[in-house]
C-alpha positions in Angstrom: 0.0 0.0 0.0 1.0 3.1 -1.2 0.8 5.3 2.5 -0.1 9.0 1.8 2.2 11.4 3.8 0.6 13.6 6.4 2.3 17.0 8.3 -0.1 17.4 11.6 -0.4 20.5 13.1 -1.7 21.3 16.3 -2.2 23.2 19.4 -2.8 19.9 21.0 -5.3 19.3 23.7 -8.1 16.7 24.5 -9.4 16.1 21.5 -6.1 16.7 19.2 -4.6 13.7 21.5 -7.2 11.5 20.1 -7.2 12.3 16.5 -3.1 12.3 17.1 -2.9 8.5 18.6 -5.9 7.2 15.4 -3.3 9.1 12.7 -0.7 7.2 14.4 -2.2 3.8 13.9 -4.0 4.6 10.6 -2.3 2.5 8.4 -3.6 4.2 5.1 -1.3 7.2 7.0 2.4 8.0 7.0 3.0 10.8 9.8 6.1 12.9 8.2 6.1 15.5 10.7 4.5 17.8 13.5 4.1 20.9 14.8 2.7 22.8 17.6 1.1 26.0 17.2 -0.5 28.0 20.0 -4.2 27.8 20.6 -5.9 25.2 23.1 -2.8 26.0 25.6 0.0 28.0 25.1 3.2 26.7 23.0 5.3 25.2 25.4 2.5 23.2 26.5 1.4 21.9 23.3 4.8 21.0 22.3 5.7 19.4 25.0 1.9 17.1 24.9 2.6 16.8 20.8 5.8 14.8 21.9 4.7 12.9 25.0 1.5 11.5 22.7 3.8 10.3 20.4 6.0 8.3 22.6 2.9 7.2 24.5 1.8 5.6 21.0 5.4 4.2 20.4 6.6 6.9 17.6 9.3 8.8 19.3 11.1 8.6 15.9 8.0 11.5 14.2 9.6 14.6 15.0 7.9 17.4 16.1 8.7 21.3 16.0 7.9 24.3 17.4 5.5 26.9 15.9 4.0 30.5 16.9 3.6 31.4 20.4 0.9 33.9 19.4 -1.7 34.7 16.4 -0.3 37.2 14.1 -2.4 40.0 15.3 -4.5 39.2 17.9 -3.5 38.5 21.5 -3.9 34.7 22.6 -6.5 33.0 23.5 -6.7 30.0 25.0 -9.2 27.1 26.4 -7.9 26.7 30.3 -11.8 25.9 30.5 -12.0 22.6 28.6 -7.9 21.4 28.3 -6.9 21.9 31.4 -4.0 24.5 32.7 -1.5 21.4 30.8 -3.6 21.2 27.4 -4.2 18.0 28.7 -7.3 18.4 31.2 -4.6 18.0 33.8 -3.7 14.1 33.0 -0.2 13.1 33.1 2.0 10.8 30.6 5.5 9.9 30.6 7.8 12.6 29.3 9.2 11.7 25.7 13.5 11.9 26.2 13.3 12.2 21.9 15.7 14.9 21.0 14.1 18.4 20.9 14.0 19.5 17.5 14.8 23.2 17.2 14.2 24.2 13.3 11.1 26.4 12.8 7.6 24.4 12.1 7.1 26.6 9.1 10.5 25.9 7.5 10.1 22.4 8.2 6.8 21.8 6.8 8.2 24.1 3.7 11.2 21.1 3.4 9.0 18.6 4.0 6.1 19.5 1.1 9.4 20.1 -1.3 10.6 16.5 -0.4 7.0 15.5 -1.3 6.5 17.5 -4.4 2.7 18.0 -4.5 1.7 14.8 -2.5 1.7 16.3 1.0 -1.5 16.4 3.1 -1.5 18.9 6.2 -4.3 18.2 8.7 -4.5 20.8 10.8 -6.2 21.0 14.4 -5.4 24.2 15.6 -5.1 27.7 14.8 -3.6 28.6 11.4 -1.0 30.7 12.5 2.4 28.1 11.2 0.3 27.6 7.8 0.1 31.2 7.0 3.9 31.6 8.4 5.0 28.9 6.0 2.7 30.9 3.3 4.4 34.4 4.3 8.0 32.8 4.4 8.2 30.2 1.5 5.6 31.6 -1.1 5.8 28.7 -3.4 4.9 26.2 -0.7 1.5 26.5 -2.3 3.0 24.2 -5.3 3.9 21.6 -3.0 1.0 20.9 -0.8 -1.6 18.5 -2.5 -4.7 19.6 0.3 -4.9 21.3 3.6 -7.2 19.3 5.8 -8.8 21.7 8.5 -10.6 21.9 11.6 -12.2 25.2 12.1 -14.9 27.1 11.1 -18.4 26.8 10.6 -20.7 27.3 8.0 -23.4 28.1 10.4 -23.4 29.5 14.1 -20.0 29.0 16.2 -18.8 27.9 19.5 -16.8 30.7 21.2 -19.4 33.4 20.1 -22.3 33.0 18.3 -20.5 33.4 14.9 -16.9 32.2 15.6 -15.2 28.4 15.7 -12.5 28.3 18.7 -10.3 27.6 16.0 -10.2 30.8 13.7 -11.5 33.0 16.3 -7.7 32.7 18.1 -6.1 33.5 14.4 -8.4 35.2 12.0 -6.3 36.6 9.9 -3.7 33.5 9.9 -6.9 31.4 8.6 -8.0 34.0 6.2 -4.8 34.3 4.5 -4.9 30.1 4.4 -8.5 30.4 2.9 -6.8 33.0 -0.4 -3.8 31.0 -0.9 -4.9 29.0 -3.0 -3.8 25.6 -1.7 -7.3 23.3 -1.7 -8.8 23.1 1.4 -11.7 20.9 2.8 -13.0 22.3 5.8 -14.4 20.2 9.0 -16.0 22.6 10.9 -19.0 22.4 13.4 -21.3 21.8 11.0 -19.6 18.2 10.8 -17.7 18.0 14.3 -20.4 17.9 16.3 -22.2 15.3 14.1 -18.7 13.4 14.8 -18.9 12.2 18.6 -18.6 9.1 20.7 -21.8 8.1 22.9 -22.0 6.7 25.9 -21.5 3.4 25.0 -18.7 4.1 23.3 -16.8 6.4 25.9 -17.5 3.0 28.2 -15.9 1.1 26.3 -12.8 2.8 25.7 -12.6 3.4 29.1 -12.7 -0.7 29.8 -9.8 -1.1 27.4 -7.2 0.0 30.8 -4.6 0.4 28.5 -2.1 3.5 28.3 -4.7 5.6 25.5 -7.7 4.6 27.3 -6.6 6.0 30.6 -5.2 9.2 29.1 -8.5 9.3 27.2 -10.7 9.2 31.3 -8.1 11.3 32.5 -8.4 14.2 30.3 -11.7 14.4 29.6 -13.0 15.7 33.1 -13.9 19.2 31.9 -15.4 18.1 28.9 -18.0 15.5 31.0 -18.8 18.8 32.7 -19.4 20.9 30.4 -21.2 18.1 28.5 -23.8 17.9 31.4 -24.2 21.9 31.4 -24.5 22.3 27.7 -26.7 18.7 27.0 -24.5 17.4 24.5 -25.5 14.0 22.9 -21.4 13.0 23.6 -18.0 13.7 23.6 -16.9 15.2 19.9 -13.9 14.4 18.7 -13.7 17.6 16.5 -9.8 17.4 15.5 -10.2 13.5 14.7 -12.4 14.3 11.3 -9.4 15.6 8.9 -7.5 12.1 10.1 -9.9 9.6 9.3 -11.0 11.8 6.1 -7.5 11.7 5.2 -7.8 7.4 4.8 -11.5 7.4 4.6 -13.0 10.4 2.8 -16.3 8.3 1.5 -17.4 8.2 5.1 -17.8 11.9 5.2 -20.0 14.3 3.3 -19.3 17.8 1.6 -20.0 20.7 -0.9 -17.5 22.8 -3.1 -17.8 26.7 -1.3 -16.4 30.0 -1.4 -14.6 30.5 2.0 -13.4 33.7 3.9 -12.6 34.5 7.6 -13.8 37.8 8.6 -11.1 39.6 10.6 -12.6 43.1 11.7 -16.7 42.5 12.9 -16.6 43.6 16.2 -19.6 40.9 17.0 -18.6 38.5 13.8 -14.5 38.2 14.2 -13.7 34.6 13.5 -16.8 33.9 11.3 -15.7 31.5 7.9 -18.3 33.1 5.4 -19.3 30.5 2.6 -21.3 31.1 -0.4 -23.6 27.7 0.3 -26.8 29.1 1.0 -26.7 32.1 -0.3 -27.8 32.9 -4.0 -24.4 35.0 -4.5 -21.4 32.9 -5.2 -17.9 33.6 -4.4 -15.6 33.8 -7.5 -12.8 32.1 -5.8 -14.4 28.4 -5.0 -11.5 26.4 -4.3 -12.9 24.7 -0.8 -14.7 22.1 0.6 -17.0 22.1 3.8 -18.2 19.3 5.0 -21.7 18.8 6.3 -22.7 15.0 7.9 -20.4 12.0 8.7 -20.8 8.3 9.5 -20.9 8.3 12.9 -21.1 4.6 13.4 -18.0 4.3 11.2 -16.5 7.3 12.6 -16.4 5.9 16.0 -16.3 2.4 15.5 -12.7 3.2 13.9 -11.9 5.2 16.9 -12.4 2.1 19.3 -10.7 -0.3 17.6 -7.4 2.3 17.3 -7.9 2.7 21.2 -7.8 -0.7 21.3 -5.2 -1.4 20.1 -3.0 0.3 22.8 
């Protein structure tokens, strides 16, 4: 099997650990590199959780660098309230002893997309702002990368105001210079995420597994049962897990061509990824996908057997 080559960058908390352990057992995946970016938790925190997930899951030998400390604009924001003060809702793993890469995320991913001349695939989980460095810095990465894979956005409503997706809310104008690149994009926003969760039966069962995932998987998800039973959620969603299993299963997911941009200076609508879908005007630029329903069965009968695996 010819294994497609996946960069994975995130600003990894709960859920990013998840879709991080499936990507790393995906065999229809070859992880190439990641990076951390700024978002759930600040840098050092999601570095630091990128490369203790990984050796948790046996991959020391994925490297992983450093991205932005902050949005290119904005000041930070960051989700204390769902990931925890440690990006991981306070659990703790082993410490990886890999060697700590130093080289820039965006100038690796730029060496890595050369090396793969068009075949690359990016899923990113966080904020955009190492995409649209790598954009800024090495202009003709945009020949090199085959798709970015995205979660973030919404095509309707939002989930850290009433327009905005956590997501591009932190780095607007990061996502919206991602969004006129022209590099492909397939969004997963909430429109899909939430559509993308495990119930209760399954969060039992990966629980029972008592392996090392399934134990990270109780222990950081306290905040999220919380705010579960304040905000009547059906489950947990594993937003940052949909680009991943896309990536190896895309007929399992459901989308429409769009026009996408971010808009970076609403006062009330900062954040808000604008499509064209519903709307009688269409954008000239229609070079994205946003995707609208998913098969949850499949969607989280994959993610048990991964966890089980562990």
């Amino acid at each position: 099997m010819n294994k497609i080559p996946v960069w994975f960058d995130t600003d990894i908390g709960v859920d990013d650990a998840v879709a991080l352990l499936v990507a790393c057992r995906l065999e229809e995946l070859e992880i190439v590199g990641v990076s951390a970016v700024a978002g759930n938790t600040p840098l050092p925190n999601a570095f630091r959780n990128a490369r203790d997930v990984l050796a948790l899951a046996g991959r020391k030998e994925i490297k992983v660098y450093p991205g932005a400390d902050r949005p290119l604009v904005k000041e930070l924001f960051t989700a204390e309230y769902v990931h925890g003060s440690n990006g991981l809702g306070g659990a703790e793993i082993p410490l990886s002893d890999a060697p700590i890469e130093e080289t820039k995320a965006w100038d690796a991913l730029y060496e890595k997309a050369k090396e793969y001349s068009g075949e690359l695939v990016v899923c990113a989980v966080g904020p955009l702002t190492n995409i649209a460095t790598a954009i800024f810095k090495h202009p003709d990465i945009i020949e090199h990368i085959k798709v970015l894979n995205i979660m973030g956005g919404a095509a309707d409503g939002g989930n850290i105001t009433p327009c905005a997706e956590f997501n591009i809310y932190v780095d607007p104008h990061a996502a919206e210079n991602v969004m006129k690149s022209g590099i492909p994009v397939n969004l997963f926003g909430l429109d899909v995420t939430h559509k993308a969760f495990l119930d209760d039966d399954d969060i039992d069962e990966i629980v029972s597994y008592g392996n090392a995932a399934s134990k990270l998987f109780k222990d950081s998800n306290g905040l999220l049962y919380a705010a579960r039973e304040r905000l009547d959620w059906s489950g947990l969603c594993e937003h940052d897990s949909c680009p991943v299993i896309y990536t190896a299963h895309p007929d399992w997911f459901v989308g429409q061509e769009c026009g996408i941009y971010v808009e970076t200076q609403g006062k009330l609508t900062i954040g808000k990824t604008v499509t064209d879908l519903w709307t009688d005007f269409k954008f000239e630029d229609r070079h994205c996908h946003i995707f609208l329903d998913v098969d949850r069965t499949r969607f989280a009968g994959l993610i048990k057997d991964i966890y089980r695996t562990y």
